[in-house]
N, C-alpha and C positions, 0 to 999 in steps of 0.2 A: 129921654136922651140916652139915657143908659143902655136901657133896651135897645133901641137902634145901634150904640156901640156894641154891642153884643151879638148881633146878627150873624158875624162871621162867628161864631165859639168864643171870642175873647176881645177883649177891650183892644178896637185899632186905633189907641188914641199915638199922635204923633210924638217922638220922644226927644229932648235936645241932645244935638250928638255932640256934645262939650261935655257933657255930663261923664262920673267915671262912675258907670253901672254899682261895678261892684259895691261901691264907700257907698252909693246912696241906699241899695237894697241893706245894707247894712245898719245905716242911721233908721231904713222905717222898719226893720226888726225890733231895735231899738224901742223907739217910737210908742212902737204899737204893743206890746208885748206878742211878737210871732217866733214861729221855729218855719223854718224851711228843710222839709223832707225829701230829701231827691232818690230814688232809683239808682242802680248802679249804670242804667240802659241810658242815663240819661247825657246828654252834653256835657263835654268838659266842664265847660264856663258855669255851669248849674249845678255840678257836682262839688264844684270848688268855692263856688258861694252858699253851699249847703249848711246847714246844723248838724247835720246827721245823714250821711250815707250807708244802703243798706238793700240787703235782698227782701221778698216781702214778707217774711217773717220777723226779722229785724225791725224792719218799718210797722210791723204791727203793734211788737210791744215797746214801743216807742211812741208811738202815738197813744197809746195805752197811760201813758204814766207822764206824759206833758205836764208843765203847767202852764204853758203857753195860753193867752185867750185866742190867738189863730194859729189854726195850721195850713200853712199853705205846702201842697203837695206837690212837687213836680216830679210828675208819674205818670199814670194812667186813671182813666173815670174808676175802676172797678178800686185801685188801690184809695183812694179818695173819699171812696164812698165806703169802705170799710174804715179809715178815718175817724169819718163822720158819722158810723154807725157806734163806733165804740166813744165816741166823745161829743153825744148831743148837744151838747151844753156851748160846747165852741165853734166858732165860726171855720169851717174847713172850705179853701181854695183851690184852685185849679187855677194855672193857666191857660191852659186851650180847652173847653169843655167840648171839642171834637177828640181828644188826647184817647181814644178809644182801645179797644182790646181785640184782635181776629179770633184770640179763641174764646174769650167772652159772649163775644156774637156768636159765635158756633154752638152757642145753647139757650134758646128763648125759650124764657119760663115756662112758656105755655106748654112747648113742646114735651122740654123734660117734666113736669109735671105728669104730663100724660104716661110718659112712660116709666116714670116710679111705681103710678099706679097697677102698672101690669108683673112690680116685683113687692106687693106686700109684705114681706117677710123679709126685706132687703135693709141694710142701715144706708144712709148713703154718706157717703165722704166726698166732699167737693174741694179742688183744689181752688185753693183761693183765688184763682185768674178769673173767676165771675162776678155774674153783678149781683147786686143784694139782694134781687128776687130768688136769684139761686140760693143763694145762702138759706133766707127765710123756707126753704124747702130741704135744709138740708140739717145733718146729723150732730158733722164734727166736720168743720174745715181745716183743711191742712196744705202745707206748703212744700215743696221738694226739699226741703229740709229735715223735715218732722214728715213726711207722708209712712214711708217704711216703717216708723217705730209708732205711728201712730195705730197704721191698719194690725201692725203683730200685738199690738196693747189689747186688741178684740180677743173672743172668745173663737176658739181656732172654728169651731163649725159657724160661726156667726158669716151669713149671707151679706155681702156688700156690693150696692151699685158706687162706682165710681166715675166722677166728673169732673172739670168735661175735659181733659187731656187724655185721650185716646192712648199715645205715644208715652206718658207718664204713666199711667194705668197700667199700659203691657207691664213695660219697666218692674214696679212695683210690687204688679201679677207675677213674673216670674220671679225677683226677689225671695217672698214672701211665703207660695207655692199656693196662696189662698184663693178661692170661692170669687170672684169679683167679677159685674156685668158694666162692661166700661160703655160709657158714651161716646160717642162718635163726634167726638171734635177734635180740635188740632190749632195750635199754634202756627202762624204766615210764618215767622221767621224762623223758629226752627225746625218746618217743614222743608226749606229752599235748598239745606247744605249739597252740596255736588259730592257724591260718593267718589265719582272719579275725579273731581279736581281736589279731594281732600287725599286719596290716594295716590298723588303726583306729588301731592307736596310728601307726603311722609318718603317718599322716594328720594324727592329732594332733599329734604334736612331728615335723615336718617336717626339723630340721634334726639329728632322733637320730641317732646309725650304728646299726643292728643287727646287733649282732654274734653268733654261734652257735657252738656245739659243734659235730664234725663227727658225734657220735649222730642228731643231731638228722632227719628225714625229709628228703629231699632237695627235697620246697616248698618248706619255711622254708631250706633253704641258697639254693636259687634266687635270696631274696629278700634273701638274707643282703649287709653290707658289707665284713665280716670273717667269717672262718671260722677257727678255732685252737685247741688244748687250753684249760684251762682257765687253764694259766701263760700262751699265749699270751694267750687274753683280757684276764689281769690285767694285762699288758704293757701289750698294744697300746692298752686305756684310760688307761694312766701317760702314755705318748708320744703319744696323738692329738693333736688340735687342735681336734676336735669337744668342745661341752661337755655333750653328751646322748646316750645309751647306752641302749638298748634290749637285755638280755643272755636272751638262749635259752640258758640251761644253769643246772641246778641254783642254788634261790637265796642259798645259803650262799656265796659267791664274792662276793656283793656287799658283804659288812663288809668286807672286804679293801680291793674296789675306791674304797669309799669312806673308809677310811683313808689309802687313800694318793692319792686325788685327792679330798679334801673340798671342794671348789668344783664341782665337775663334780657332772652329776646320773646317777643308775643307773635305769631301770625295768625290775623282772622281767616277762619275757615271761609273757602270761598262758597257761595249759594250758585244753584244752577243757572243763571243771567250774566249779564258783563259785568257787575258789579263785583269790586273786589274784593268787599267784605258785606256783612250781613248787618244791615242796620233797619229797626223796626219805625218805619216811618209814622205808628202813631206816639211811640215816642217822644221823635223829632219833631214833634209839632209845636214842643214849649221850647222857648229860647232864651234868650236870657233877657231882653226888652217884655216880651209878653208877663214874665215873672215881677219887672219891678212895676210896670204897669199895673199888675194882679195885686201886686200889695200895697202901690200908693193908692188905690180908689177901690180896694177889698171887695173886687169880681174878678172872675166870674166864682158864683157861691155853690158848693154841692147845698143841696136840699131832699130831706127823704123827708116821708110821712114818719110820726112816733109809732104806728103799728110794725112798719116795714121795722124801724130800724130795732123795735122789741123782738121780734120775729130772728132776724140777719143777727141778733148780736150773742143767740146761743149758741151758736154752734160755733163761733172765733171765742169766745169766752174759752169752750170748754177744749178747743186745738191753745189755745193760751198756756191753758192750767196742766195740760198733759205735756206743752212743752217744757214747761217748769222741772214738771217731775220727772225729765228724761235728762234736765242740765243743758237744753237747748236754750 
């Protein structure tokens, strides 16, 4: 029966619409002993029923140090499954188990496996946007967070391949000034931004900052005032002194931003489509029905092998412990 509910990625079980979502995900938190970890990319309504909002460095050592016996994630598979790789022991959720990655997909193990092998001599550093077979093939993962201070912690002549953010990679390459064979992937959302329609707008509001992710193509950083993960961004909008923000990344980041600076104005960078703002539709795939359905009948379940997840868990251990020792 289950399984059939499942068909689609997530439990279509019908839900009564008397019901007040939020008080009830709340009682089966409760209930059950869970935390709910949400993404900043994620829906208002799910950010606001959250434990814990956060970019995916934040959600790592959080999930890290739970005592929760579930974690139910609403995110993506790859954030999930890192979860689930640092905390066996517990049952780890998903609401839509199609809640996928584009630039996760843009590096199947097999492939990149192959071509590690043609850089022997290489360390490699994978941005944590992959899935765990990546990881179990990798060094030291790291986050746009921690990537810059991670790759300068090497040994300066030390050879590094970097994955799979292409667009990160540059970024960090020229930061850095280091040695690094990047892989050829890329993020759907922050590939889409319009150079020209973000160039209209800084025209328009002449006195915005624009601020960017470092996904983001290296134009729109060119033109960028700020560059920073996504907590960076949240940040540096709380502390600026500018009252108009022009934001290149994902536009779930912006409830946040304007909760915690409601005088200040936000405008999503617009992506090259009609679309106004730039929302990553595997994202959008958990809602806030899918979530209390996910925790009252505890599916859909990440599941890894104990080899994979012995494999995947050295290299976030050891982006962990070096984030430690940076005060990240």
């Amino acid at each position: 029966m289950v399984a059939d509910l499942l068909s689609k990625g997530f439990l279509d079980v019908p839900i009564d619409l008397s019901l007040d979502l939020f008080q009830e995900i709340n009682k089966l938190k409760k209930e059950k002993n869970a935390v709910i970890l949400a993404h900043y990319y994620q829906e208002a309504d799910i950010q606001d029923v959250a434990d814990f909002i956060g970019d995916s460095l934040a959600l790592s050592q959080q999930a890290a140090k739970t005592d929760a016996k579930i974690i139910l994630f609403a995110g993506v598979h790859f954030m999930a499954e890192t979860a689930k790789i640092l905390c066996p022991d517990k049952k780890v959720l998903l609401p839509d188990l199609k809640a996928g990655c584009s630039l996760a997909d843009s590096c199947p193990a097999d492939k990149f496996a192959e071509f590690k092998s043609k850089h022997p001599d290489h360390l490699v550093i994978s941005y944590i946007n992959c899935s765990a077979e990546i990881k179990a093939l990798t060094d030291i993962v790291c986050t746009s967070s921690n990537a810059e201070k991670i790759v300068e912690s090497l040994p300066k002549d030390q050879k590094i391949i970097f994955a799979p953010d292409k667009n990160l990679g540059a970024y960090i390459k020229k930061q850095t000034g280091r040695d690094m064979v990047l892989w050829d992937g890329s993020c759907m959302v922050h590939e889409i931004f319009s150079l020209e329609k973000i160039t209209k707008l800084k025209n328009q509001y002449p006195n915005a900052k624009l601020i960017a992710h470092p996904e983001c193509e290296a134009a729109i950083l060119e033109i960028s005032d700020y560059i920073g993960s996504t907590s960076g961004l949240l940040n540096y909008t709380e502390k600026s002194t500018a009252q108009e923000f022009i934001v290149a990344t994902e536009a779930g980041i912006l409830h946040q931003m304007i909760k915690n600076s409601p005088k200040k104005t936000f405008i999503a960078a617009p992506p090259n489509n009609s679309c106004a703002c730039n929302d990553c539709p595997h994202m959008k795939l958990n809602t806030l029905e899918k979530l209390y359905n996910c925790l009252k009948y505890e599916q859909p379940e990440i599941l890894l092998s104990a080899e994979l997840i012995e494999k995947a868990k050295k290299p976030i251990i050891r982006m962990l412990e070096l984030s430690a020792q940076f005060g990240l």
